[in-house]
C-alpha positions as CSV (number, residue, x, y, z in Angstrom):
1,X,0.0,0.0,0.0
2,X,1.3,3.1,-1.0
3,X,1.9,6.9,0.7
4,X,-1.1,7.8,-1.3
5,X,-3.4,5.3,-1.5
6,X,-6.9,6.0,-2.9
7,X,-10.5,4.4,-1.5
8,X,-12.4,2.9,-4.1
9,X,-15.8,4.9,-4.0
10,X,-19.1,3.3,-5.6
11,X,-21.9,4.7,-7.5
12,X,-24.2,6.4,-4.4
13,X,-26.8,8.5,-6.6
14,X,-27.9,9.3,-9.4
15,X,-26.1,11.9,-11.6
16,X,-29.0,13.5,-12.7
17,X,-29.8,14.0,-8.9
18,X,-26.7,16.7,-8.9
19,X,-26.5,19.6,-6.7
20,X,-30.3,18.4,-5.3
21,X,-31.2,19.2,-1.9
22,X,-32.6,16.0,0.5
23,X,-34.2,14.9,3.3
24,X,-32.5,13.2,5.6
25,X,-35.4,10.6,5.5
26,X,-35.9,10.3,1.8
27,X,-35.4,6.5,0.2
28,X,-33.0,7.8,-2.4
29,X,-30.4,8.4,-0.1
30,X,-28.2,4.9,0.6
31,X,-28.7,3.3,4.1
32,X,-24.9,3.9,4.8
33,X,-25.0,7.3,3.9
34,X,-28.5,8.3,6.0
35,X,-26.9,6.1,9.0
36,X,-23.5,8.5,9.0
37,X,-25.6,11.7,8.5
38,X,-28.1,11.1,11.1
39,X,-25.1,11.0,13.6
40,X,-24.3,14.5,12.5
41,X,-27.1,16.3,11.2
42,X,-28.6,19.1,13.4
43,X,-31.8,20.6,12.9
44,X,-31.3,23.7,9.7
45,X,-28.4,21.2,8.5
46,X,-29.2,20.7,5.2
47,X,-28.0,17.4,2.4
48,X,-27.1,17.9,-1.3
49,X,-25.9,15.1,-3.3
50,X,-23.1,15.9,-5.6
51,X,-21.9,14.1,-8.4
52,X,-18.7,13.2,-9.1
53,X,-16.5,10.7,-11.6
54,X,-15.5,8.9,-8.3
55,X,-19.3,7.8,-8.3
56,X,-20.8,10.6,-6.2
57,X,-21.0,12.5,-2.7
58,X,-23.3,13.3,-0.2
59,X,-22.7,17.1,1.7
60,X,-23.6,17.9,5.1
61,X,-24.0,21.4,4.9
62,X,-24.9,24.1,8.2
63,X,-27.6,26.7,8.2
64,X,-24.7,29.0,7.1
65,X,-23.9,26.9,3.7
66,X,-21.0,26.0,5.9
67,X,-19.8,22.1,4.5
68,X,-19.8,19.6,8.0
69,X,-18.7,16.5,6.9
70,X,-18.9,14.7,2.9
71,X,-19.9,11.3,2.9
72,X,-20.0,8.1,-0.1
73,X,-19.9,4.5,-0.6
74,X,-16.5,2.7,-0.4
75,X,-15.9,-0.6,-2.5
């Protein structure tokens, strides 16, 4: 394993779903990903999927617009 080793992500949304706001309870959103949220989320938090090449990311972001944490699905 090397200095810079890279985490395999899988596909956790759909890329049409990019930039879109969710609930923290919506069925779209991959058990994992809800699970590690849930720990974090505080009421005005607010969750945007984001799509990337790596397969996609879900942002934890404050009242403010302020990111908390980025979560996705790891091979």
């Amino acid at each position: 394993m090397g200095f810079f080793s890279r985490v395999r992500a899988i596909p956790s949304g759909d890329p049409a779903w990019d930039e879109q706001e969710f609930a923290v309870d919506d069925p779209r959103i991959p058990a994992p990903i809800r699970a590690s949220v849930l720990r974090d989320w505080q009421p005005g938090d607010r969750l945007y999927f984001i799509d990337t090449k790596e397969g996609g990311e879900w942002w934890l972001l404050d009242e403010r617009g302020e990111l908390i944490e980025v979560y996705w699905l790891e091979a």
